[in-house]
C-alpha positions in Angstrom: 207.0 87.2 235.1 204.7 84.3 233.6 203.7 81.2 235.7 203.7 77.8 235.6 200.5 76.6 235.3 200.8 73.5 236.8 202.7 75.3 240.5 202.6 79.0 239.8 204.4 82.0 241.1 206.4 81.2 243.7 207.1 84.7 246.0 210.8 84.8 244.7 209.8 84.9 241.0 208.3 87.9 241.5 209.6 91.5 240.9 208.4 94.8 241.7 207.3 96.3 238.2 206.6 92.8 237.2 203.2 92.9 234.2 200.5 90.2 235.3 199.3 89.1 231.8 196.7 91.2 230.4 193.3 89.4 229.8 190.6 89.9 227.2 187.0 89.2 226.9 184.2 90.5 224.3 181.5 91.9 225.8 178.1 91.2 224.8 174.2 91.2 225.5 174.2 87.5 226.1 177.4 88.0 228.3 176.2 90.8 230.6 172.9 89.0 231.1 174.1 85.7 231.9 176.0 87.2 234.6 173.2 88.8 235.8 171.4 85.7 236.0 174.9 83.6 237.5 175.0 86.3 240.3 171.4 86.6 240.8 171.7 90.9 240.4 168.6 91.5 239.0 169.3 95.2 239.0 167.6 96.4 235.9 170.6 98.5 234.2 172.3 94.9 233.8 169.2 93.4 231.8 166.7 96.1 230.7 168.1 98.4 228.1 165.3 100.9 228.3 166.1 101.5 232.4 169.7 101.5 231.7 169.2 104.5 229.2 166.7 105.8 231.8 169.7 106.2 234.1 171.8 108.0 231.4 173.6 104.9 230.2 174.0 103.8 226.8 172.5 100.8 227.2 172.6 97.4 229.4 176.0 97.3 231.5 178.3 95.2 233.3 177.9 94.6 237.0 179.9 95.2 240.1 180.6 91.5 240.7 181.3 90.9 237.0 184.7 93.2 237.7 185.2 91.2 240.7 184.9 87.9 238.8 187.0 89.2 235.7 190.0 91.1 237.9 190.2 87.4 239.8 190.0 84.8 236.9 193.1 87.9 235.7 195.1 87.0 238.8 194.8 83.4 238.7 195.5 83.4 235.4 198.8 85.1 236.3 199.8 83.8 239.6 198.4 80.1 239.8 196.8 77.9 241.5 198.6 78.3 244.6 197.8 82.0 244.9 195.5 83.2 247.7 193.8 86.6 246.9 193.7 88.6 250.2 192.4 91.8 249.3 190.5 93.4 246.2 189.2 97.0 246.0 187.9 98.5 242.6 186.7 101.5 241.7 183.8 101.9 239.1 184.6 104.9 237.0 183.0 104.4 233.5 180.4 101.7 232.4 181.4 98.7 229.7 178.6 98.0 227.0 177.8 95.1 224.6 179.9 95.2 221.8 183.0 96.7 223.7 186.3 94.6 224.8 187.2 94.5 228.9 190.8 94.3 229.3 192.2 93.4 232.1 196.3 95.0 232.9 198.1 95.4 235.9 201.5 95.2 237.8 203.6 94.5 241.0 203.7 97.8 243.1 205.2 96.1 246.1 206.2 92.9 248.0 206.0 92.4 251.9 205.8 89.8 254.6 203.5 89.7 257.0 203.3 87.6 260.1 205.2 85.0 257.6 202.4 85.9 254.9 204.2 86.3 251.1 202.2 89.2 250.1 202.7 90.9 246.2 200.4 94.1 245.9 199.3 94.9 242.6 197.7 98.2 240.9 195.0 96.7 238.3 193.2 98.4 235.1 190.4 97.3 233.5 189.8 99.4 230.6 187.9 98.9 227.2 188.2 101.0 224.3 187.6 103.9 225.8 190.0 103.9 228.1 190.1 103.6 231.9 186.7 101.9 233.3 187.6 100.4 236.7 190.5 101.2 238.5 191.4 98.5 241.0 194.1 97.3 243.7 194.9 93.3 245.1 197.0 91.9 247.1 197.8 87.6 246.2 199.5 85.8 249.6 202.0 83.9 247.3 203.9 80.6 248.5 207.9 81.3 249.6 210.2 79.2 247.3 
C-alpha cells in the first residue's frame, strides 16, 4: 500500500505482505564523506581510501548510521508523517562503495497491538548491485483509522 503524503498510513490500510516503496540513492565519494562529516564518524574506512583497502575493503565505505539514516528516510517515505519508528535492527553483511546504487526494499511481516500501540513489523533489504548488503528489521507504531 502507498501513502498519503499529507496523513499517511493509517493501521487499517495496511496488509500483511504489503511492499513499502523501494528507495534509491547513488552512492558516491562526496556522498559517503559528507556523512561522515554530518555524523561526526571519523572512522577512517569512511574517508581514507588507503585504510579502507588496508582493512581488505575496496575502497572508502558507507557507515553504520548511514543505513540507519537511509532504512528511516525509506519508512517515512512509505508510512508518513504520522509514523513512529519503534524499533530498528540491521545487520551489516557486505560493504557499499562509491559508484554503486543502495536500494532500499522491504515488506509487512506482521501487524499487532500492544498496550493500544498499532504496531506493523517489517523485514527490510538494503542491497546494491551485488546483492544483499544489510539485512534489517523495524517495527512503525501506526495511528488506528
Amino acid at each position: 500500500m502507498s501513502n498519503d503524503t499529507t496523513t499517511g498510513l493509517r493501521f487499517d490500510d495496511v496488509e500483511v505482505g504489503d511492499e513499502i516503496t523501494p528507495v534509491s540513492i547513488p552512492i558516491t565519494y562526496k556522498r559517503i564523506c559528507m556523512n561522515a562529516a554530518s555524523t561526526w564518524d571519523w572512522f577512517p574506512g569512511h574517508h581514507n581510501p588507503e585504510y579502507a583497502k588496508s582493512q581488505g575493503q575496496q575502497t572508502i565505505y558507507l557507515s553504520t548510521l548511514f543505513f540507519h539514516g537511509f532504512i528511516d528516510r525509506g519508512l517515512c517515505d512509505w508510512a508518513g508523517p504520522d509514523a513512529l519508528l519503534r524499533r530498528r535492527k540491521i545487520s551489516m553483511i557486505k560493504s557499499i562503495y562509491p559508484g554503486q546504487i543502495a536500494t532500499l526494499t522491504g515488506r509487512v511481516i506482521g501487524k499487532r497491538e500492544v498496550d493500544g500501540a498499532s504496531l506493523v513489523d517489517l523485514e527490510l533489504m538494503v542491497s546494491s548491485e551485488e546483492g544483499p548488503c544489510v539485512p534489517s528489521e523495524a517495527t512503525l507504531q501506526l495511528p488506528q483509522g
